[in-house]
N, C-alpha and C positions, 0 to 999 in steps of 0.2 A: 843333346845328351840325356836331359830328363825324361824327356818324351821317351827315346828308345831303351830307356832300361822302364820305366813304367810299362811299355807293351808287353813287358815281360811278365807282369805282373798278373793276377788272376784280376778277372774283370770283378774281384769285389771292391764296392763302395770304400775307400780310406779316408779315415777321418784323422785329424793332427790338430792338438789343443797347443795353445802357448798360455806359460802362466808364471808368475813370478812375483818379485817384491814390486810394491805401486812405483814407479816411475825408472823401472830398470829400461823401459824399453823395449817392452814385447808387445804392446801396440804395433810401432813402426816394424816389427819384424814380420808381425803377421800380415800387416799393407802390404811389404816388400814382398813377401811368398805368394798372397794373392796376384800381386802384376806379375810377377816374371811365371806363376804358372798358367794364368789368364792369357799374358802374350803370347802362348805356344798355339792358342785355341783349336786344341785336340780333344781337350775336357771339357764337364761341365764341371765351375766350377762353387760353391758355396763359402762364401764368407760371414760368419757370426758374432757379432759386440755382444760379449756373452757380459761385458763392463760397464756398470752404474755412469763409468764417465760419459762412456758416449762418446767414445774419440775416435776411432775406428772408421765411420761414414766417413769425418774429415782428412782421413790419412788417405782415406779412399776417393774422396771427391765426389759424394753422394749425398744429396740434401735426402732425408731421412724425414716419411710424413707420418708412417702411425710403427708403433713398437708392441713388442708382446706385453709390456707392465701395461698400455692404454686396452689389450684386446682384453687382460682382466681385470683394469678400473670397468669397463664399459659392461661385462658379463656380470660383476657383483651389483653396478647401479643402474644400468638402464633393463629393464626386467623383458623389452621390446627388443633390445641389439642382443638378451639373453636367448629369450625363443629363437631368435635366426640361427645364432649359433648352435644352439642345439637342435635345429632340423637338421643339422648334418655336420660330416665329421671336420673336426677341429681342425684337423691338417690343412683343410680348403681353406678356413680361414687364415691358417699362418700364412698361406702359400701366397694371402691375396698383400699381405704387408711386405714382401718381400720386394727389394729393390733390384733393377737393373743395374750394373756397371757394364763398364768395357773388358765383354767376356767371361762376366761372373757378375753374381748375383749377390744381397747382403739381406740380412736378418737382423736385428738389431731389440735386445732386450729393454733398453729402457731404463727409466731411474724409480727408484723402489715406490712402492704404493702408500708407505708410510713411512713414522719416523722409523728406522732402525729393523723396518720389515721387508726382507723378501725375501721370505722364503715361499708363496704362493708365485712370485715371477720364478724363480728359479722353476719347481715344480713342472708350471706350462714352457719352460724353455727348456727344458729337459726332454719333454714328450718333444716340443718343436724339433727339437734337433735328433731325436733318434727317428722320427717319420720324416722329416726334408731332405733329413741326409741320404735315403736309399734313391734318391731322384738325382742325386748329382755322384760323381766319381770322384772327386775330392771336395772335404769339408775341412773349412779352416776357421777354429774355434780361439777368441781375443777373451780369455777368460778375465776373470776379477781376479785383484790382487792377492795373494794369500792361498793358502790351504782349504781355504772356506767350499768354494765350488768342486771341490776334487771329492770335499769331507761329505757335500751333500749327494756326491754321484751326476751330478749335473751332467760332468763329462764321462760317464759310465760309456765304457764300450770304444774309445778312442784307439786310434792302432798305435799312434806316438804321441809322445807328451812333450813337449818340449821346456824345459825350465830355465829362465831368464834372470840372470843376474848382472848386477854392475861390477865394479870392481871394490866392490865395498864389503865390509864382513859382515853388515847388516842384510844386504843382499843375499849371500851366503848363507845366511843363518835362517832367511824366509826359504831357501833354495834345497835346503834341509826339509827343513820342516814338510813343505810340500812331499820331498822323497819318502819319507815316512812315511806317511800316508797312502801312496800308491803302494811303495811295498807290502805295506798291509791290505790294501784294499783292493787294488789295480795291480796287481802280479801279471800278468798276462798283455801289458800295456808295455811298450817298447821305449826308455825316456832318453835323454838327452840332456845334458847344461849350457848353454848357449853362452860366454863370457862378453857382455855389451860392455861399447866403452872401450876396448881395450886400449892400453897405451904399450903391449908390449912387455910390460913388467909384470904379467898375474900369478906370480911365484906363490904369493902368499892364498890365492883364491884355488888355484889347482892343487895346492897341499891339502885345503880344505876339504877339495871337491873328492882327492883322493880319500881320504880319511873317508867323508859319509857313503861312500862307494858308490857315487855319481859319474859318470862319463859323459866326458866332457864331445862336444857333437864338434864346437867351433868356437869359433869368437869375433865379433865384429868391430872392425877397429873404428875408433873414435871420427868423426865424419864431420866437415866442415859442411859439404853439399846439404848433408842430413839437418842439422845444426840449424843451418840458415833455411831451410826450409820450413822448420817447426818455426823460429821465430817470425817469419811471414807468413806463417797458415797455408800456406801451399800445401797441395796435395802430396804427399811422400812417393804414393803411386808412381807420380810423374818425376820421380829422380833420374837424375841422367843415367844413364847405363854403366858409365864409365866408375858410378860414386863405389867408395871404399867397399860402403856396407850390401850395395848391390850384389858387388862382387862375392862378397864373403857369403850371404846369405845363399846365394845359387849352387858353391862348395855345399853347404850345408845341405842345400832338398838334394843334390847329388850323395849324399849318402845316405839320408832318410829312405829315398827309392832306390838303391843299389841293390 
């Protein structure tokens, strides 16, 4: 079904950011879109830990050896790995950190260069991702928590934004905040509210969502499969087919691509 309404689509490059409150769950959502669009293997496809955590390889089941924060420790300290770099263009260099999965590929920023700095990672992961991206047909962007990466344009240019929250009003209130900011800044970017967690009862979170004039995309119900796999470290990727949130999430890229 995804595949056949995507034919439909013009053969430009589409890129889709997830982002939200820290620990709503837009990691595991972004895993989840990577497998089931990776499973179709019709695309190329691009996946990016645009997140300080660093969680993303693990959802994905990818040991993860060099990052963009190390490609610019190494350009600001090694003055020898700086010449290389600069005989030629920088793309080649991201393109050479870039990992294999099953059926997609992953990019992985890294944790900041100092205390309470990155905005120099952000920067070359900005450039990284507007030049990797035109090489694959979908890019799937695991942003940082918060408004922060939206505010510095990081994800400039994105076709859908997707906004993740739990069922909390704290969630809600980061899930805001984020909207604001694309309305100002990203008008032209197509967003969505994701409700993670759900238990069925988000009366009070869809009121919200109504009030900030957010639309709502879907919601992913609460997941034992899911659950028990974070607490084992297992790959998310490899969730059974059958799990709640697989389900739901597959709803969801079926309307992103309608």
């Amino acid at each position: 079904m995804i595949a056949q309404k995507r034919d439909q689509m013009s053969m430009k490059a589409q890129k889709i950011a997830v982002t939200g409150k820290g620990g709503s769950g837009k990691t595991a959502i972004t895993a989840i879109m990577t497998g089931l669009l990776a499973g179709e293997g019709k695309r190329r496809i691009l996946a990016i830990d645009a997140d300080s955590s660093v969680s993303l390889s693990y959802a994905l089941g990818i040991d993860v050896r060099r990052t963009v924060s190390e490609i610019r420790r190494d350009v600001i300290e090694d003055p020898e790995a700086r010449r290389e770099i600069e005989s030629r263009h920088i793309r080649d260099a991201m393109a050479e950190i870039v990992e294999a999965g099953k059926g997609f590929d992953l990019l992985t920023m890294g944790r900041p260069e100092g205390p309470g700095c990155f905005c120099g990672t952000n920067e070359l992961l900005r450039y990284g991702i507007d030049s990797l991206s035109k090489q694959y047909d979908i890019t799937l962007i695991d942003c940082e928590a918060g408004p922060e990466q939206v505010n510095r344009r990081v994800v400039n240019g994105v076709d859908f934004l997707i906004i993740v929250t739990d069922t909390s009003t704290r969630g809600m209130h980061a899930a805001r905040a984020i909207n604001e900011v694309i309305q100002r800044d990203m008008k032209s970017t197509k967003t969505g509210l994701v409700i993670n967690k759900s238990r069925g009862t988000d009366q009070t979170i869809t009121q919200m969502a109504d009030e900030a004039g957010l639309e709502i995309l879907g919601s992913v119900p609460d997941d034992d499969n899911l659950a028990e796999y974070d607490s084992l470290g297992k790959p998310i990727i490899d969730l059974p087919k059958t799990s709640f949130s697989i389900v739901a999430v597959q709803e969801m890229l079926q309307m992103i691509f309608s």
